[in-house]
Every structure is written in C-alpha cells, then in structure tokens.
VOGU-3710 file (C-alpha; in Angstrom, 3 decimals, decimal comma):
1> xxxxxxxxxx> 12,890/9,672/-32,428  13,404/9,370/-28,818  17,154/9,869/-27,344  18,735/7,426/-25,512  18,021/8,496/-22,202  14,085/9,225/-22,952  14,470/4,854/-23,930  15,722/4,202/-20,912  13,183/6,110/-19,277  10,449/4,470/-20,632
11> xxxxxxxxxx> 12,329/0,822/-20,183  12,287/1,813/-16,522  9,049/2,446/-16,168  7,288/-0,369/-17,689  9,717/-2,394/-15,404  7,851/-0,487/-12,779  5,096/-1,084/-14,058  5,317/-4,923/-13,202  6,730/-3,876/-9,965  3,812/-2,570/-8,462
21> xxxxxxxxxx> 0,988/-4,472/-10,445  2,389/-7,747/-8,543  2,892/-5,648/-5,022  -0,833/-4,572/-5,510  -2,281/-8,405/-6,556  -0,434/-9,533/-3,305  -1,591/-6,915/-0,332  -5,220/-7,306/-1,831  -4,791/-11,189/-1,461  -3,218/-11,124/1,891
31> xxxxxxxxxx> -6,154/-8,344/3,018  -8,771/-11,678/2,265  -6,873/-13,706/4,707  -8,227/-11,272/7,314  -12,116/-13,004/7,098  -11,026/-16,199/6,202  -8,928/-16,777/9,469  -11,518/-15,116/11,168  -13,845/-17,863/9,739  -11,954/-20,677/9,795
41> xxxxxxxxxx> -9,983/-20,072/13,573  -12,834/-18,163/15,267  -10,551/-15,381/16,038  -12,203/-11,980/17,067  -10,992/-8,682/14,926  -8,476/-7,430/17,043  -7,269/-11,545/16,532  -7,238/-11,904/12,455  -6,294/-8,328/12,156  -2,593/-9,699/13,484
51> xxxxxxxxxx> -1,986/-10,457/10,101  -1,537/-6,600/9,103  0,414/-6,150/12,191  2,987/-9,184/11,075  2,792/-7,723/7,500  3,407/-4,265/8,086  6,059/-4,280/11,304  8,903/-4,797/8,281  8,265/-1,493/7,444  9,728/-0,246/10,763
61> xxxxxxxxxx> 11,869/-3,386/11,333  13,773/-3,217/8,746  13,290/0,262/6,533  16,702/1,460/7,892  19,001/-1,526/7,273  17,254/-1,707/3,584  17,298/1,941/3,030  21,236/1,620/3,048  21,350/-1,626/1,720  19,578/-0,278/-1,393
71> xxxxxxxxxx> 22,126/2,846/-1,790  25,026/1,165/-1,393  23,844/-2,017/-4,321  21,943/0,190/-6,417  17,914/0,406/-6,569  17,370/-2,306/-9,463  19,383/-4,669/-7,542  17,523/-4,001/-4,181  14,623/-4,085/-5,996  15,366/-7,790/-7,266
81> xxxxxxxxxx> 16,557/-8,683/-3,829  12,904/-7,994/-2,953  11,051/-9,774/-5,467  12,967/-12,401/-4,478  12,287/-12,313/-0,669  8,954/-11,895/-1,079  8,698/-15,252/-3,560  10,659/-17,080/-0,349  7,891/-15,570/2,271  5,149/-16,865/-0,423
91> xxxxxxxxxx> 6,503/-20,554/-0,537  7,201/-20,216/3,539  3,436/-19,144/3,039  2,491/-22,006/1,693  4,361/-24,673/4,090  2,992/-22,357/7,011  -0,850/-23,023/6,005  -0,211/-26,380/4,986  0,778/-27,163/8,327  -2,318/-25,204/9,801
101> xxxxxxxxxx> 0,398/-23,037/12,105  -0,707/-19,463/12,836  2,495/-18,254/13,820  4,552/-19,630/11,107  1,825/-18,339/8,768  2,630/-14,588/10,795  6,568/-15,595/10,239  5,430/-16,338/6,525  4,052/-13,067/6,234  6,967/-10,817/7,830
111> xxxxxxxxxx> 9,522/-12,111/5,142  7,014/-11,086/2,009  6,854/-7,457/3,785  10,594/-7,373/3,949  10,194/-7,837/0,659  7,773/-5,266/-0,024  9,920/-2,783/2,069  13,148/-3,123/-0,439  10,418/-2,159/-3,167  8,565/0,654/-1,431
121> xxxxxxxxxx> 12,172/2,173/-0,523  13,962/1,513/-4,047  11,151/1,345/-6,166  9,641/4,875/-4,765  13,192/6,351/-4,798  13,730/5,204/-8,577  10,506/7,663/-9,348  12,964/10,694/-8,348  15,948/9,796/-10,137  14,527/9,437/-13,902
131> xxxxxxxxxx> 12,765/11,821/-16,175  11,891/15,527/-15,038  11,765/16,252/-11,477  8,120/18,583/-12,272  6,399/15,383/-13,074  7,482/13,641/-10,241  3,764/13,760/-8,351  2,100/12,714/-12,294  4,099/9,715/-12,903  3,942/8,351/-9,344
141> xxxxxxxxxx> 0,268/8,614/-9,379  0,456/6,498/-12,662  2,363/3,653/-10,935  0,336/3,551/-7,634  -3,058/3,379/-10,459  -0,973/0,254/-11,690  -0,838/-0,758/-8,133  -4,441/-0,469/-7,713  -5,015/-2,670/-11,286  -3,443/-5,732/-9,303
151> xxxxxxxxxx> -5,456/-4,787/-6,641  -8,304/-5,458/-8,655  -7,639/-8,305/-9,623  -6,375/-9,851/-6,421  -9,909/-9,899/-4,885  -11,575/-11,142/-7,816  -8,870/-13,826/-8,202  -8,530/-14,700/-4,444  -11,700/-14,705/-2,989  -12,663/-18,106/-4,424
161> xxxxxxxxxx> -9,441/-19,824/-3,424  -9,205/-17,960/0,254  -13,026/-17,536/1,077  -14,548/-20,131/-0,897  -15,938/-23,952/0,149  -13,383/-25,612/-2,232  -10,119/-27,928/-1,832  -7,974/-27,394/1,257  -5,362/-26,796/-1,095  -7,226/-23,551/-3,109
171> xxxxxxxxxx> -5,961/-21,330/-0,507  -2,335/-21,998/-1,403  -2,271/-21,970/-4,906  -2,385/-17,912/-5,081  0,576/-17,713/-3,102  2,152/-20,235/-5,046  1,568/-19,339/-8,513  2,816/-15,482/-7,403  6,223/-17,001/-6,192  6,685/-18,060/-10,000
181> xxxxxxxxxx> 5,863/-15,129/-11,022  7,825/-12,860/-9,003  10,975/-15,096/-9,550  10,620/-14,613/-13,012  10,069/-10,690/-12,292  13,478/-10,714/-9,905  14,894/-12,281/-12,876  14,210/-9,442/-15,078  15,407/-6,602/-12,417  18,853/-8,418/-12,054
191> xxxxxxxxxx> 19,539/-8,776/-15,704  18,638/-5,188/-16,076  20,595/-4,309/-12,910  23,289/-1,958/-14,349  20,379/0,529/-15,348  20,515/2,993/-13,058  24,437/2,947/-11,816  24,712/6,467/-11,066  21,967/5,829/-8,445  23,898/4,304/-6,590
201> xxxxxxxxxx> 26,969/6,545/-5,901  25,314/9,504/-3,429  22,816/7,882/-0,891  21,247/8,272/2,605  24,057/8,684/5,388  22,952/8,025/9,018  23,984/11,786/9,466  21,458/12,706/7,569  18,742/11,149/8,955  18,299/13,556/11,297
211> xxxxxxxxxx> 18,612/16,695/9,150  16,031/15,173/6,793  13,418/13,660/8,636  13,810/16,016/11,492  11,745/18,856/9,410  8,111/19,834/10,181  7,019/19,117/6,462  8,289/15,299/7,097  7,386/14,622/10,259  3,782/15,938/9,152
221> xxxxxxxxxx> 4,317/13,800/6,239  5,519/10,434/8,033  2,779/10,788/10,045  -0,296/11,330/7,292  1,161/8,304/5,197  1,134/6,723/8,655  -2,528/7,507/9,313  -3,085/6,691/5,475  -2,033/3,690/5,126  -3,661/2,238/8,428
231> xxxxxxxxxx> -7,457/3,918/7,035  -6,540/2,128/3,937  -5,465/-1,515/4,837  -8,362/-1,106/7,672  -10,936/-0,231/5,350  -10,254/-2,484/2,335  -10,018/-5,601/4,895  -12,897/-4,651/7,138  -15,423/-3,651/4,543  -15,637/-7,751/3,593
241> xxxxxxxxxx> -17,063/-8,382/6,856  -19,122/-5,015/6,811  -20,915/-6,365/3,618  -21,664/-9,142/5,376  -23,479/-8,156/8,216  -26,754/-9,085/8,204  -28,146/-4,987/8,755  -26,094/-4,125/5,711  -26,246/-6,109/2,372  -25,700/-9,831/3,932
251> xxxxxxxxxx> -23,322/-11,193/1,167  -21,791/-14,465/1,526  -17,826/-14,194/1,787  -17,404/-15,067/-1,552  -19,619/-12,540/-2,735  -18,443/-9,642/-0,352  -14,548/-10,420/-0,975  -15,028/-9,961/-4,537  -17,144/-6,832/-4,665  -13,797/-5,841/-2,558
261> xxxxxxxxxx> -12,769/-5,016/-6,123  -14,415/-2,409/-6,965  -13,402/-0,519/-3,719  -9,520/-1,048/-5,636  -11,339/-0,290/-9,117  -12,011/3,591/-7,212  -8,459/3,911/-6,520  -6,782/2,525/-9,884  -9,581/5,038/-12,088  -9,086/7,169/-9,456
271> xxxxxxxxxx> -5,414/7,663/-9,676  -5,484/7,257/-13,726  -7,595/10,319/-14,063  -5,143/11,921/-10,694  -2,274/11,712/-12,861  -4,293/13,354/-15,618  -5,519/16,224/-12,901  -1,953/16,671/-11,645  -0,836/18,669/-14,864  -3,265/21,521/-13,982
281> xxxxxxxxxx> -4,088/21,439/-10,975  -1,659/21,176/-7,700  -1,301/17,911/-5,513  -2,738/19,786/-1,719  -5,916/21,157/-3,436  -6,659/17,451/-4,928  -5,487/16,125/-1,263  -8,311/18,824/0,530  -11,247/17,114/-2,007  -10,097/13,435/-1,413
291> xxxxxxxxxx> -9,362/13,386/1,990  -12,658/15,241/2,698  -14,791/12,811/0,869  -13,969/9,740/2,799  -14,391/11,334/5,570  -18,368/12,028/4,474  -18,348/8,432/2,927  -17,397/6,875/6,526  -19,990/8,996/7,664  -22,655/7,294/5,600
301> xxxxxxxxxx> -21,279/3,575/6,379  -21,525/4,220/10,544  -25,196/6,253/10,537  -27,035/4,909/7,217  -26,217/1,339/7,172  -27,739/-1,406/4,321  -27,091/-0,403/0,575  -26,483/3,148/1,371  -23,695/2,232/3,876  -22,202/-0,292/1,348
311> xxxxxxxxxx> -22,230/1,541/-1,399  -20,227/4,596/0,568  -17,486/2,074/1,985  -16,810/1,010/-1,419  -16,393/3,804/-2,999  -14,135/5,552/0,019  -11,087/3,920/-2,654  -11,841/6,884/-5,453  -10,904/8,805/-2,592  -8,092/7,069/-1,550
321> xxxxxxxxxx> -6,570/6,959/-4,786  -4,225/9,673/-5,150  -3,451/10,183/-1,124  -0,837/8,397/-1,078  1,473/9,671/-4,031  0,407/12,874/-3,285  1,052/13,412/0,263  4,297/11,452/-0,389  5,561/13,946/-3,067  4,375/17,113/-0,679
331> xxxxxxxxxx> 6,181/15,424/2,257  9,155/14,979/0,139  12,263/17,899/0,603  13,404/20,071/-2,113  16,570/18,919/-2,144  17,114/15,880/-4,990  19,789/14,621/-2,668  17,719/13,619/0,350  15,173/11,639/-1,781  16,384/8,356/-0,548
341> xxxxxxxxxx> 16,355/9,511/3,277  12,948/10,582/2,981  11,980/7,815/0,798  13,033/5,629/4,170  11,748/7,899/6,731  8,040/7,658/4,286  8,448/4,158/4,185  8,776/3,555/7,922  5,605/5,496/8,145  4,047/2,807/6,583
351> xxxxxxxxxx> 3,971/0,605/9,685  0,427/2,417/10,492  -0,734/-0,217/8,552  0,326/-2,893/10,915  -0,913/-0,421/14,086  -4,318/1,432/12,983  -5,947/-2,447/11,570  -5,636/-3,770/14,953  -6,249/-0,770/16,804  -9,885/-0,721/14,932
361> xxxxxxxxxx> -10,023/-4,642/15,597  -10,084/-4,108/19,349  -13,170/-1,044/18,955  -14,953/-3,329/16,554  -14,808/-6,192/19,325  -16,285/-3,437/22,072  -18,773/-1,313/19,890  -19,551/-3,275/17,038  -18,240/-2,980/13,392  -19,784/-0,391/11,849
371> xxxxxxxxxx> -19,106/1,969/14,697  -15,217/0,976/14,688  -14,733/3,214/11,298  -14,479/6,270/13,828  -10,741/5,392/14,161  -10,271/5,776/10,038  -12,667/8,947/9,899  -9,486/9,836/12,511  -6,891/9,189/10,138  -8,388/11,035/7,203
381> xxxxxxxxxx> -8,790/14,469/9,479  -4,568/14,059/10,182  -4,258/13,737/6,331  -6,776/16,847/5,383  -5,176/18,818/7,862  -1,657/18,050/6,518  -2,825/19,044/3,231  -4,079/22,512/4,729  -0,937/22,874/5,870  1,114/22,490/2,705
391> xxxxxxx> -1,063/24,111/0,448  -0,785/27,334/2,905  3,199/26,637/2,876  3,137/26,504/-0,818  1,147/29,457/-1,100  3,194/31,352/0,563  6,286/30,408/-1,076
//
C-alpha cells in the first residue's frame, strides 16, 4: 500500500502529465502556422518564421520576473497562472486572425509563450522537488515523451483546420477549443494549489543568479538547450515545406503537415524507451548517440534529396527525443537548492527557439531550403560537444 507521500507523488505527476500533453498539442499547432502564413501572406522564410521569434522572446522577456514570481506563490499556483495566460493569448489568437492582423496575431502569440514560460520554469522545477532525486533524468524524460504525444496529435489535428481549403473560420477553432481546455486544466492546478507548500519557502534570490548560472557546466548547458531548441522548432516547422518541394516528395500542405507527426511520433517513442534506457545506462553516453545521429540524418536531407531526404528529416525527432531532458538534467548543479535558478537560467535558454528559426529563414531565402539545414547540423555539434564534455567531467568525478 503506497504511503502518503508516494500518493501524492503520483497525483503530481499525472497532473503533469496534462501539463505538458496540452504544451506539446499547442507548439506543434502554432509550428503549422509557419506554411500557412507563408501561403496565405506570401511572406518569404525569414518572414513567417517571425512567428517563432514572437513565440519564443517570452522566454528571455520574461523568465526572470516569472522565475520569482513562481517561488514566492508556489509552483502549482504559477503553474495555473500559466494555463491561464496562455487560454487569454489563444482567444487574443483568435480575435487577432479574425481580424486578418499580423501583428496582433505576433501580440497573440507572445502572451501564450508567457504562458508557456510559467510552465517550463514551475513545471520543470516541480520534477526536482518530488520523488528521489536519482530518477530525476528518468521521470523527466517520461513527461517530455508526454509532451511529444500532444505533439502528435497537434499536426494530425491541425493541419486540416490551418493548411487545409476549408471555412475561414477552421483555422480558429484549434485555438479555441484549447482555451476551454486549458481553463478547465488551470482549474484543476488551483484547486490542487496547496500541494506542494514547502516549495515555496526557499527559492531563487537575485544573489544567486550569478553564483548559479555563472558555472561552466551551465553556461555550457544554457547554451546547448539554446542551440537545441532552435534545431528543433527549425526542423519540425521547416520540414513541411521541405516535403513539399517539388525535388523531394511534392506533398500537398495537407499531406506534408500531417506526416509532421511522425517526426513528433520519433521523439514521444523515442523518449518512452529514453526513460527506460536511463536506468542503465547514463544520460551523456545516450546524448553522444542522439546528437550524432541527426547530425548524419541532416546530412542525408541536404545531399540525397527525394524519399531518402524525407525520410531522414523525419526521423531526426527519435533523435531529438531525449536531448532535451537530458542535457537539462546534466546542466543542472548538484546542489537541490539552486534547482529553481537553474531551472530559469535553462529556461531563458530557450529563446534559441525564437533566434536559430529565423536565422535559418534568412539562409533558406539566399541558398535555398534544403541547404539552410547547415545552421541545425550547427546546433547539434554545440550539443554533442557539450555532452563530451560532461561525460569526461563525470568520469572523472
């Protein structure tokens, strides 16, 4: 019979759970509006790829200001502050498009990351602060494969309503059925908000900032999840236009947006059988293998082109799949106490998401497509050569 604290434990994380199966469903819709702006406003890449930029600048915006925020209330209710911001930036998505305004849809887009930021910061912080620290690297991996489930789904969902033919309307209705449901998720975080009070008594200090993210291991850290999560946002927006290039597969942007999913589907089985791998093996040897196959798979998509090239781009997600929770748990200090600090300083990181998309936009617009993937085969060398460096650190420990 399981004590009280192992019930909370597991109350927590299925609350999680919901958490980042909703964060996942939205990036992978908001990654489709990408091709359809491009479509429907003739914007070049560097152009549509604005989106990211207005998506992901919260990150650095506003990771400080919600870093303490989140302390000083206590991670569930920062974390149902969030779902509730990013239901507002949804229905201010919704008004934006309906009145066909580009930079009210960018405005739109801003609030749902300040959303997202209270839930990478609280939500990745909560992970450190229940159940045994040694599974830490395991059970993160097991949320961010929930992650990649919406994901999934978002693209097979979305494309349809955002890439499809249909009512002028279809494009809104994703955005406005997931404000209902992450009310009703923001509902459940507040009721449950007294879960984790002791959370909330020892937090990030400004003096501490410094001390913390001042360290080789997180500045080396900051900067893969930077490089990360610009190759991943990059890839998994770009590869619907890839696909349908005429000297690749062709696919209509129906089509192409929806096989989108199965790029996710590699990094949600990916990071299922990651968590699995964790418990015998260690996080920078798994980091090594991944990081080194994308950067063969990118290979294949710039030189071999047609099926060869689109099967490779799709399946650069199985190696994307545990990066993330793994370089964020090697990145992360010893020292229980400066998990929230470094959760912030990691979460700022993840403005390369908002930097690397349009940086590749503006190659793609002077070499072509195809060719622009240099800038992610880039990132992934920063992130194998972080995980070098760790696993040499940790073998000499």
């Amino acid at each position: 019979m399981k004590t009280g604290d192992e019930a909370r434990i597991d109350r927590l994380f299925h609350l999680l759970i919901g958490v980042y199966l909703g964060g996942g469903v939205l990036n992978s819709v908001v990654n489709l509006l990408v091709p359809r702006l491009k479509m429907t406003l003739g914007l070049d890449y560097a152009q549509a790829l604005c989106v990211h930029l207005a998506y992901y600048s919260s990150y650095l915006i506003f990771a400080l200001p919600i870093a303490l925020w989140s302390v000083r209330l206590g991670y569930m209710r920062a974390i149902a502050i969030g779902l509730a911001t990013m239901a507002a930036g949804c229905l201010f998505f919704v008004l934006a498009q309906g009145e066909r305004n580009f930079s009210l849809v960018l405005a739109s887009l801003l609030v749902m990351s300040s959303g997202v930021t209270f839930l990478q910061i609280s939500g990745n912080a909560v992970t450190t602060v229940f159940g045994p620290s040694t599974r830490m690297a395991s059970r993160f991996t097991l949320l961010q494969a929930f992650n990649s489930f919406g994901t999934v789904m978002g693209p097979l969902i979305g494309a349809w309503f955002l890439l499809g033919e249909g009512d002028a309307a279809a494009p809104l209705l994703p955005f406005a059925i997931g404000a209902g449901g992450l009310i009703l998720l923001a509902t459940t975080f507040w009721l449950n908000r007294d879960m984790l009070v002791q959370a909330r008594s020892g937090g990030p200090m400004l003096h501490r900032l410094g001390a913390v993210g001042g360290t080789g291991r997180m500045r080396f850290g900051a900067l893969a999840i930077f490089v990360y999560v610009g190759a991943e946002v990059t890839i998994g927006t770009l590869a619907v236009n890839y696909l349908m290039l005429r000297d690749t597969v062709g696919l209509s942007a129906v089509l192409a947006g929806r096989l989108i999913s199965l790029y996710w589907a590699g990094a949600m089985i990916g990071r299922f059988v990651g968590a699995f791998l964790l418990r015998r093996i260690g996080p920078a040897p798994i980091l090594l293998v991944a990081s080194t196959g994308a950067v063969l798979l990118l290979a294949v998509s710039i030189f071999a082109r047609g099926l060869p090239g689109a099967v490779a781009i799709l399946a650069i997600g199985l190696c994307n799949s545990v990066i993330f929770p793994l370089v964020y748990a090697l990145a992360l200090p010893d020292e229980e106490a400066d998990a929230p600090i470094a959760a912030m300083v990691l979460c700022m990181a993840v403005v390369g998401g908002a930097i690397i998309p349009v940086a590749t936009g503006l190659v793609a617009d002077r070499i072509g497509l195809a060719r622009s993937f240099s800038v992610p085969v880039l990132c992934y060398c920063v992130i194998f050569a972080f995980a070098r460096t760790r696993r040499l650190a940790m073998g000499t420990a």
